[in-house]
N, CA, C and O atoms as a printed pandas DataFrame, in Angstrom:
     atom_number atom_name residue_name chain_id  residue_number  x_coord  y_coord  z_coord
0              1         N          UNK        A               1  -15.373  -12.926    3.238
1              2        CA          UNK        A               1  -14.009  -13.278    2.872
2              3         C          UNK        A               1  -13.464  -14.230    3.934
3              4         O          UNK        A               1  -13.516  -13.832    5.097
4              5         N          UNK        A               2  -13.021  -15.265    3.722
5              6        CA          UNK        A               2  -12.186  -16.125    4.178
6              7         C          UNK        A               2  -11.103  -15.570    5.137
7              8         O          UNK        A               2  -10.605  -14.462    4.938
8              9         N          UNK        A               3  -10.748  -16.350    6.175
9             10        CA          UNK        A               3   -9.109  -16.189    6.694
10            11         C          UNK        A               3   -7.960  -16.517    5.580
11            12         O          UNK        A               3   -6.892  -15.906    5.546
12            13         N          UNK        A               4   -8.393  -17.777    4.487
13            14        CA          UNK        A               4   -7.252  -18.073    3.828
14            15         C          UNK        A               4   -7.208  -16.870    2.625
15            16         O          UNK        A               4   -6.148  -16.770    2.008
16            17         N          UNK        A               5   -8.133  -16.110    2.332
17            18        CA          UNK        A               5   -7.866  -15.164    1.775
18            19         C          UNK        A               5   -6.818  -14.026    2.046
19            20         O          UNK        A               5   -5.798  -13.688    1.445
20            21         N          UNK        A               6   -7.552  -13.484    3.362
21            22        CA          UNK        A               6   -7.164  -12.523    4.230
22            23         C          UNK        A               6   -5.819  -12.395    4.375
23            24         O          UNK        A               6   -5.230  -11.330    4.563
24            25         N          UNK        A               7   -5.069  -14.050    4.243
25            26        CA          UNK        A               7   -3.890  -14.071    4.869
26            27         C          UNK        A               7   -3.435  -14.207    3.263
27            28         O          UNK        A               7   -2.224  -14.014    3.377
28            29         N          UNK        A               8   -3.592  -14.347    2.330
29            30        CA          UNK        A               8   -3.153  -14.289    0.722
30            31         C          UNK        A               8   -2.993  -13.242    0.418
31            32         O          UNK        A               8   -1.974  -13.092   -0.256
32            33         N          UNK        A               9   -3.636  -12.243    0.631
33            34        CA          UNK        A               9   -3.719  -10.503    0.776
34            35         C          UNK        A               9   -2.709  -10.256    1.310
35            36         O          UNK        A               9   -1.791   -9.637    0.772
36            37         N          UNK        A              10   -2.699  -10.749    2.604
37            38        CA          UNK        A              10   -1.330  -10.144    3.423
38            39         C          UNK        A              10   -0.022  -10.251    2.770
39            40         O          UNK        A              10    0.901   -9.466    2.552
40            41         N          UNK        A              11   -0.303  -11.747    2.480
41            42        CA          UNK        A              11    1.514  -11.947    2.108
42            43         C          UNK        A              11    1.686  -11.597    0.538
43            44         O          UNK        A              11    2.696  -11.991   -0.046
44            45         N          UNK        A              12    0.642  -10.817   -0.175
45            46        CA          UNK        A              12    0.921  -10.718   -1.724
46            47         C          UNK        A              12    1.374   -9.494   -1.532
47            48         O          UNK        A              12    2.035   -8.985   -2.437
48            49         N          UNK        A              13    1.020   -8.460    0.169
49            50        CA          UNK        A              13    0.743   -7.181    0.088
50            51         C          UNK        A              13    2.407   -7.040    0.592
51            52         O          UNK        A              13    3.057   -6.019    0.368
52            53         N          UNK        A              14    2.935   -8.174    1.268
53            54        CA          UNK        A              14    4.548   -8.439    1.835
54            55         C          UNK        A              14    5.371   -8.263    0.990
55            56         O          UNK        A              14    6.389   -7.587    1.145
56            57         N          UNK        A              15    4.889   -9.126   -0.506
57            58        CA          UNK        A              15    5.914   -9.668   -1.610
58            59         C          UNK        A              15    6.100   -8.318   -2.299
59            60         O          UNK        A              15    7.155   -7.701   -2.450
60            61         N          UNK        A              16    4.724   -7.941   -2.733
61            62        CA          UNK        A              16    4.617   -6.479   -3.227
62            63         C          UNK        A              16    5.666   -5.488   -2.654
63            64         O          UNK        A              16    6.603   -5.061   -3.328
64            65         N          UNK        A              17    5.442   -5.160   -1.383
65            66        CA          UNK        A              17    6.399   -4.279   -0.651
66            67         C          UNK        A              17    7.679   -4.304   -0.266
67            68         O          UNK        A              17    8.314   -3.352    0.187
68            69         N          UNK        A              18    8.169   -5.717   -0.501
69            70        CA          UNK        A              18    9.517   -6.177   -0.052
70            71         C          UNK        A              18    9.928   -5.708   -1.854
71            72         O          UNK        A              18   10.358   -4.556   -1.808
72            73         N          UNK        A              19    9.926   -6.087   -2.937
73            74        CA          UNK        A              19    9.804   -6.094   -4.365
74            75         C          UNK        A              19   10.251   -4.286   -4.232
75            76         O          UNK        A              19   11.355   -3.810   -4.497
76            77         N          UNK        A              20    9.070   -3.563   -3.766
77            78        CA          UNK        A              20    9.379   -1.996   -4.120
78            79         C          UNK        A              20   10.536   -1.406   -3.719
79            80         O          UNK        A              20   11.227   -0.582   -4.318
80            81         N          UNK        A              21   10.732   -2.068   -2.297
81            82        CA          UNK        A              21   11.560   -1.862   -1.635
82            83         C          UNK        A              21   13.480   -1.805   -2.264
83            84         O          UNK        A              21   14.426   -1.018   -2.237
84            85         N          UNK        A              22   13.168   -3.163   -2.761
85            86        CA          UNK        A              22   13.892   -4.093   -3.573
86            87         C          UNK        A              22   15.008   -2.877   -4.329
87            88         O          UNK        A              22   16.177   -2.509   -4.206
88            89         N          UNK        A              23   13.750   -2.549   -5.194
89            90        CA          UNK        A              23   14.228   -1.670   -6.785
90            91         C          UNK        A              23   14.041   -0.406   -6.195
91            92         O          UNK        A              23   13.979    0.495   -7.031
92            93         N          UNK        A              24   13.920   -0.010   -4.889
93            94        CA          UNK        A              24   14.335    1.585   -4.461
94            95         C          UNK        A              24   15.872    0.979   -4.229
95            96         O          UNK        A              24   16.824    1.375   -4.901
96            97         N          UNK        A              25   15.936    0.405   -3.638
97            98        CA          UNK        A              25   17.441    0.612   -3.335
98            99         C          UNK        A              25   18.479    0.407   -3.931
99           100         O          UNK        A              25   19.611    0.345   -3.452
100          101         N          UNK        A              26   18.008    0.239   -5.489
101          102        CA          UNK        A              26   18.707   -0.337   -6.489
102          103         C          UNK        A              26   19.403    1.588   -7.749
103          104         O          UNK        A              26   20.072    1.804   -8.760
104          105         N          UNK        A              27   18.644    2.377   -6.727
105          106        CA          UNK        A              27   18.629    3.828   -7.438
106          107         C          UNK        A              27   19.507    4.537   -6.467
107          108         O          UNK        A              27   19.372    4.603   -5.245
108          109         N          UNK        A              28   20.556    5.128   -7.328
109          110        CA          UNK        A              28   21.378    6.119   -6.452
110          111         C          UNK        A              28   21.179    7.187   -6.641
111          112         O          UNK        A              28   21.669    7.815   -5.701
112          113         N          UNK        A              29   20.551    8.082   -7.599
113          114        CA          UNK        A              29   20.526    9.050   -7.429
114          115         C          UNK        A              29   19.549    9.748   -7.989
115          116         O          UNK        A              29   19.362    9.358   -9.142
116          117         N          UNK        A              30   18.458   11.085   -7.499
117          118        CA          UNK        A              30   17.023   10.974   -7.725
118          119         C          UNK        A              30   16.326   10.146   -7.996
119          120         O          UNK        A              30   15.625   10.098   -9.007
120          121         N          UNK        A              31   16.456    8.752   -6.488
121          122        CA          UNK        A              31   15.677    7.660   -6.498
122          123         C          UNK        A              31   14.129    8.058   -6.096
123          124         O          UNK        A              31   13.332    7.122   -6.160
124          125         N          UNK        A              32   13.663    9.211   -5.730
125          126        CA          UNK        A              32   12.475    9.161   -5.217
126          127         C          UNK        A              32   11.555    9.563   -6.670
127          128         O          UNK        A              32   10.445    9.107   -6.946
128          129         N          UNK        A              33   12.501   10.718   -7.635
129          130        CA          UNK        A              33   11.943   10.689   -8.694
130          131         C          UNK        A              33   12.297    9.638   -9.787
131          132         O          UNK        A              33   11.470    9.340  -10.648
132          133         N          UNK        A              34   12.981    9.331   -9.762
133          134        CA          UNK        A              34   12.642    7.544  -11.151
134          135         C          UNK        A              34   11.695    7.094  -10.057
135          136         O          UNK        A              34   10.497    7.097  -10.342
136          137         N          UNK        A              35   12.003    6.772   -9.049
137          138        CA          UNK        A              35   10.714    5.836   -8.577
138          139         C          UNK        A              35    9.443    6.045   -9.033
139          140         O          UNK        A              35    8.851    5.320   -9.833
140          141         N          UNK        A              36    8.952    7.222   -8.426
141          142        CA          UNK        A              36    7.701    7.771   -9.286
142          143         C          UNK        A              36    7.722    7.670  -10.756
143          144         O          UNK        A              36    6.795    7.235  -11.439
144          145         N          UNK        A              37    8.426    7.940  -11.023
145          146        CA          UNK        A              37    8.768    7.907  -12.839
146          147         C          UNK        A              37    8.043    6.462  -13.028
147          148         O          UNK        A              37    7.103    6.343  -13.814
148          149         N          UNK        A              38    8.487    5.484  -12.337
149          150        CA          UNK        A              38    8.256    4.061  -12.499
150          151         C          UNK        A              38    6.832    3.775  -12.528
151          152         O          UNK        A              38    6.002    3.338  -13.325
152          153         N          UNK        A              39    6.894    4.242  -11.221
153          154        CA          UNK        A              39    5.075    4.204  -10.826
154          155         C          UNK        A              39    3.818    4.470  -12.043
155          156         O          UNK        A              39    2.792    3.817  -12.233
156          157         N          UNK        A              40    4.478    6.007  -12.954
157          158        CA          UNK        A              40    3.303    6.668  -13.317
158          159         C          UNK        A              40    3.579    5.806  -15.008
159          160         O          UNK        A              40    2.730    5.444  -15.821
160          161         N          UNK        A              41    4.691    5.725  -15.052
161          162        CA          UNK        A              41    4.869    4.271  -16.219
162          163         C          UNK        A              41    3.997    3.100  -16.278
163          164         O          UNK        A              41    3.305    2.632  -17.183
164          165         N          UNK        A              42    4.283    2.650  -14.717
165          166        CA          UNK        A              42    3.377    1.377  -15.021
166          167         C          UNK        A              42    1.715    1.574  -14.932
167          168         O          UNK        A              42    0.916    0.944  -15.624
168          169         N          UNK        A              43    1.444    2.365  -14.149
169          170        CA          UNK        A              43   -0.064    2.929  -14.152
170          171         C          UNK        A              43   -0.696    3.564  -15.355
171          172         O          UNK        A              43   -1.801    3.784  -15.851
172          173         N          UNK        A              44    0.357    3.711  -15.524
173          174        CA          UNK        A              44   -0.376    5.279  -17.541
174          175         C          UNK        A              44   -1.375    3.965  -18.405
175          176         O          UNK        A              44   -1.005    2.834  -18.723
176          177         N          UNK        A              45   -2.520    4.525  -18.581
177          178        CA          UNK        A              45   -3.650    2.762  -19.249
178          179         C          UNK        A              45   -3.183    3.256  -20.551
179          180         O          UNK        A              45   -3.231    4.302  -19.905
180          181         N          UNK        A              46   -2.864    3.499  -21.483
181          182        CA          UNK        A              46   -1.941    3.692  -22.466
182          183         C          UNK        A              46   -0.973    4.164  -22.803
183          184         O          UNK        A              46   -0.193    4.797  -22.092
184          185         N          UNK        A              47   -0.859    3.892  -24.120
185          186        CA          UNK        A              47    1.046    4.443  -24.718
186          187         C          UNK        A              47    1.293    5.628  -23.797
187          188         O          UNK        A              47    0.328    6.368  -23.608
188          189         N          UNK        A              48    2.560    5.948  -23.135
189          190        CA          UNK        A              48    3.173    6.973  -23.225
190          191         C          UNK        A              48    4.045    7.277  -24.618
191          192         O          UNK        A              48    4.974    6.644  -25.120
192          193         N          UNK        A              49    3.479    8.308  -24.972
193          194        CA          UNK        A              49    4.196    9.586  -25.745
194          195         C          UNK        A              49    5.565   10.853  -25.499
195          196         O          UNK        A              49    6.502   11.252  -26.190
196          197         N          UNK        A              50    5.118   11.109  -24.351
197          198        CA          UNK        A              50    6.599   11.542  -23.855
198          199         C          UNK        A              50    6.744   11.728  -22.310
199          200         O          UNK        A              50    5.719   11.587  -21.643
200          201         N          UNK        A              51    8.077   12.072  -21.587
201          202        CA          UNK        A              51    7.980   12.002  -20.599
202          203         C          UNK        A              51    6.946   12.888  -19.836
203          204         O          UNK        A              51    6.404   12.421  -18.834
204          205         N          UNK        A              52    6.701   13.930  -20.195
205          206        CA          UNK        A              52    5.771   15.287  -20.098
206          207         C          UNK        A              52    4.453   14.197  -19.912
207          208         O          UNK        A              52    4.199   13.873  -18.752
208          209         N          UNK        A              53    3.851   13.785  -20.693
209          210        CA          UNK        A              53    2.309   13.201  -20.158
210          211         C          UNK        A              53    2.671   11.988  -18.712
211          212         O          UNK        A              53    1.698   11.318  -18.365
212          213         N          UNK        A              54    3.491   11.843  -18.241
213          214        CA          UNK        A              54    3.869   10.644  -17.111
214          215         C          UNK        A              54    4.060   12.295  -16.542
215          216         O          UNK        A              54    2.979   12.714  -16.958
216          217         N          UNK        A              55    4.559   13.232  -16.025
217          218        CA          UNK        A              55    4.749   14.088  -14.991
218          219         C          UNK        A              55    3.240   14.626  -14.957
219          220         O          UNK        A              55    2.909   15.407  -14.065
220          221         N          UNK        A              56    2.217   14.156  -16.049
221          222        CA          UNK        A              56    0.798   14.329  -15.270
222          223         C          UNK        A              56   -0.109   13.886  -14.474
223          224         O          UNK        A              56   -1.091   14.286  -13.848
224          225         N          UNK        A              57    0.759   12.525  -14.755
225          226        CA          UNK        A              57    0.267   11.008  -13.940
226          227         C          UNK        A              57   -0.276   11.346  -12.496
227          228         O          UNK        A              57    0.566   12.180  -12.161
228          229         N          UNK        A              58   -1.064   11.247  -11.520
229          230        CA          UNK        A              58   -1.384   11.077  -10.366
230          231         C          UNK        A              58   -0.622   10.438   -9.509
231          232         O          UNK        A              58   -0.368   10.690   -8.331
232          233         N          UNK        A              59   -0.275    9.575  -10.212
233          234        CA          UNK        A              59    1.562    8.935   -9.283
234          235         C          UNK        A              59    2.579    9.963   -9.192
235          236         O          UNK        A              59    3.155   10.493   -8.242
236          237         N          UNK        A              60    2.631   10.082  -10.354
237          238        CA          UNK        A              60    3.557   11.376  -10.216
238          239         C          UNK        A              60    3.719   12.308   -9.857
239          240         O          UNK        A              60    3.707   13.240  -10.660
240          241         N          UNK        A              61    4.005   12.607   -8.178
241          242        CA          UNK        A              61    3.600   13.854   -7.671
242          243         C          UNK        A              61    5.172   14.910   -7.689
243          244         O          UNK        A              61    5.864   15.034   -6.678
244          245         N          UNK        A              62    5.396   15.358   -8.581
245          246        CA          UNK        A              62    6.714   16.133   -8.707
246          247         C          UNK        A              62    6.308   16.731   -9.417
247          248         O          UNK        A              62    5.157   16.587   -9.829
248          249         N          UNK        A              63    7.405   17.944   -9.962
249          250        CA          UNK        A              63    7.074   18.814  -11.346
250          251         C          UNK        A              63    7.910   18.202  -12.137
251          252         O          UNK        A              63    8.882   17.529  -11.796
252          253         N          UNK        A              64    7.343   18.551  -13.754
253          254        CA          UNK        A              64    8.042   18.317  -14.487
254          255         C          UNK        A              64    9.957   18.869  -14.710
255          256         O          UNK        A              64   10.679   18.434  -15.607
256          257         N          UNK        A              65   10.218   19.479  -14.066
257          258        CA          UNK        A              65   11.631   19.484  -13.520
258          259         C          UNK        A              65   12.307   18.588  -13.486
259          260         O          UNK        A              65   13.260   18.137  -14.121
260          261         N          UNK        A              66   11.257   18.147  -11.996
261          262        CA          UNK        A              66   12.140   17.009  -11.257
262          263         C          UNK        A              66   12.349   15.457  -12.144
263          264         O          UNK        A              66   13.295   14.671  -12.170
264          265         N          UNK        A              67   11.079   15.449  -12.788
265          266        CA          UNK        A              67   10.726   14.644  -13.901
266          267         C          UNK        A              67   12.524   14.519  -14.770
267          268         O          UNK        A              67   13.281   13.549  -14.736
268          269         N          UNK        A              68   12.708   15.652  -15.360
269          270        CA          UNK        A              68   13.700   15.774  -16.698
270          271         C          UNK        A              68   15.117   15.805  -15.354
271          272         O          UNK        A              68   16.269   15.906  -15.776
272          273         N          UNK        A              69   14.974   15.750  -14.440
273          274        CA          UNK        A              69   15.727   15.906  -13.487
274          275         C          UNK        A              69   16.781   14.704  -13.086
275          276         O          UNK        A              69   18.012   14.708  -13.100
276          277         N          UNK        A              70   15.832   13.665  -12.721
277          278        CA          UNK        A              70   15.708   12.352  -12.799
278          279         C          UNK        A              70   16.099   11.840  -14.032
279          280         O          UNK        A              70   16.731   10.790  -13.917
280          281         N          UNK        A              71   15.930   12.243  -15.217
281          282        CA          UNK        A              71   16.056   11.343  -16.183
282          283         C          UNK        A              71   17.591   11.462  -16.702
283          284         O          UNK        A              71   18.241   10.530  -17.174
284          285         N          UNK        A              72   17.980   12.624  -16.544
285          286        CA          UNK        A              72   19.079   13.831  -17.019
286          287         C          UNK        A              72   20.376   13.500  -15.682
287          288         O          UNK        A              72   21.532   13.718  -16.044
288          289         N          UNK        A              73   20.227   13.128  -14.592
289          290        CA          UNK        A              73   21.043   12.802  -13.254
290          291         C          UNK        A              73   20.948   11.707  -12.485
291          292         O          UNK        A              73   21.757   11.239  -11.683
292          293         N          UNK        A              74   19.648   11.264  -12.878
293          294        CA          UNK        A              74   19.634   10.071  -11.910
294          295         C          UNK        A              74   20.443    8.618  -12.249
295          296         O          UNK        A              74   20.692    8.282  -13.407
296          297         N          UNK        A              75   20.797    7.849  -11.127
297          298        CA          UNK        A              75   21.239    7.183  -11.254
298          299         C          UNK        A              75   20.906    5.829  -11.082
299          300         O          UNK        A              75   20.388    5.573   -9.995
300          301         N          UNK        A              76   21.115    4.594  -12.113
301          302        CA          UNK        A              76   20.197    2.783  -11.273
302          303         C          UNK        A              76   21.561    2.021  -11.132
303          304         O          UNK        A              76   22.378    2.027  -12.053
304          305         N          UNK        A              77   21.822    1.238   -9.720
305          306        CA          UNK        A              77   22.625    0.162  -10.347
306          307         C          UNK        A              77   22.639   -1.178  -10.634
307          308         O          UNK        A              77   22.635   -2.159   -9.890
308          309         N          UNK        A              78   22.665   -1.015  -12.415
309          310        CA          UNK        A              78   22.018   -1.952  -12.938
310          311         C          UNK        A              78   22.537   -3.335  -12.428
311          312         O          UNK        A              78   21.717   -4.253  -12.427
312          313         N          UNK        A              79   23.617   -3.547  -12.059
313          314        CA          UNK        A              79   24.102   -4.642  -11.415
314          315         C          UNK        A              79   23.329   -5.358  -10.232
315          316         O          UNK        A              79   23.121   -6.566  -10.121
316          317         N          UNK        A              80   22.915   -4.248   -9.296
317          318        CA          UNK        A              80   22.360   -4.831   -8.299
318          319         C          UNK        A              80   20.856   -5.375   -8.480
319          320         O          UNK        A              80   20.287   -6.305   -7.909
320          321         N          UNK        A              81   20.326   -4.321   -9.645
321          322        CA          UNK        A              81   19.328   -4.408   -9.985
322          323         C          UNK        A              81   18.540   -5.773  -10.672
323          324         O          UNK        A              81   17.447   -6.336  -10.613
324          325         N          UNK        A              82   19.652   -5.885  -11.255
325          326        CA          UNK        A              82   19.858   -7.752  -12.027
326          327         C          UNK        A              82   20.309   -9.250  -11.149
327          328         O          UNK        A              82   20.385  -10.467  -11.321
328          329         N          UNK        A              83   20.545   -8.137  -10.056
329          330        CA          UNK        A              83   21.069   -9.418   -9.102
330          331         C          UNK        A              83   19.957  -10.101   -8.069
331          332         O          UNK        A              83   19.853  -11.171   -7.468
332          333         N          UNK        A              84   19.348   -9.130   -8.176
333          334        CA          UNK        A              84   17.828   -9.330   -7.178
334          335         C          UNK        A              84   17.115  -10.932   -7.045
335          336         O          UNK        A              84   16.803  -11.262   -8.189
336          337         N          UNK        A              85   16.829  -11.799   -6.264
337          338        CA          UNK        A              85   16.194  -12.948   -6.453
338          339         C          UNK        A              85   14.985  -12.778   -7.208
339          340         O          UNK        A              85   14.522  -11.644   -7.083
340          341         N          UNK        A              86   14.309  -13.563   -7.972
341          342        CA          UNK        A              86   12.948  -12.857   -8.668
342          343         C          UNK        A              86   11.864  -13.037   -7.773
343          344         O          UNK        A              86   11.961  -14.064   -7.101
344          345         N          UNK        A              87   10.922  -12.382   -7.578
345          346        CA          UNK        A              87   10.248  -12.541   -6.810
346          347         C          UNK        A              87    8.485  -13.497   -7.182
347          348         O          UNK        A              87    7.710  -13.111   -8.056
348          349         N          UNK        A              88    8.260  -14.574   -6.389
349          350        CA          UNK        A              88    7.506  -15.484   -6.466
350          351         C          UNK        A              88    6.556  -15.572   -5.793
351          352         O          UNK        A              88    6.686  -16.158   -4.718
352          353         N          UNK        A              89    5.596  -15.171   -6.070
353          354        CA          UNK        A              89    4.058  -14.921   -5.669
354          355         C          UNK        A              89    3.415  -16.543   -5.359
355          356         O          UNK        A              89    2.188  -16.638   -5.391
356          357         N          UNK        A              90    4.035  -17.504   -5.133
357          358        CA          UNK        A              90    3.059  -18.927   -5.608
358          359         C          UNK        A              90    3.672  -19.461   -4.279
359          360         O          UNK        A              90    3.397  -20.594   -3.883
């Protein structure tokens, strides 16, 4: 592997993490569970069916509680959430 790789890695692994970062702080309330929620969403290799098969997810390390918990209390603000610069990988 290359240095110019190495260093493409790095900064995709920056954009990536600055990005997560981003849309945690965009959650007020049971942000750690939507987060995960998010996670086991985007990871699930097919349809989700209901929230119950995502609280089986491997991302998803909570119980299904916290799962209906999150969905039932938690809070996003969508404002800030929309306000975000988009983020540009190029």
């Amino acid at each position: 592997m290359s240095l110019l790789n190495d260093a493409a890695g790095v900064e995709s692994s920056r954009v990536l993490s600055r990005f997560r970062n981003d849309v945690y702080a965009c959650l007020k309330a049971r942000a750690d569970a939507l987060f995960e929620l998010a996670d086991a969403l985007l990871c699930e290799p097919g349809p989700v069916r209901s929230p119950v098969d995502l609280s089986l997810s491997p991302e998803y390390r909570r119980g299904h509680g916290a799962l209906y918990g999150g969905l039932s209390h938690g809070r996003t603000d969508v404002e800030q959430l929309f306000l975000r610069p988009a983020v540009s990988v190029l």
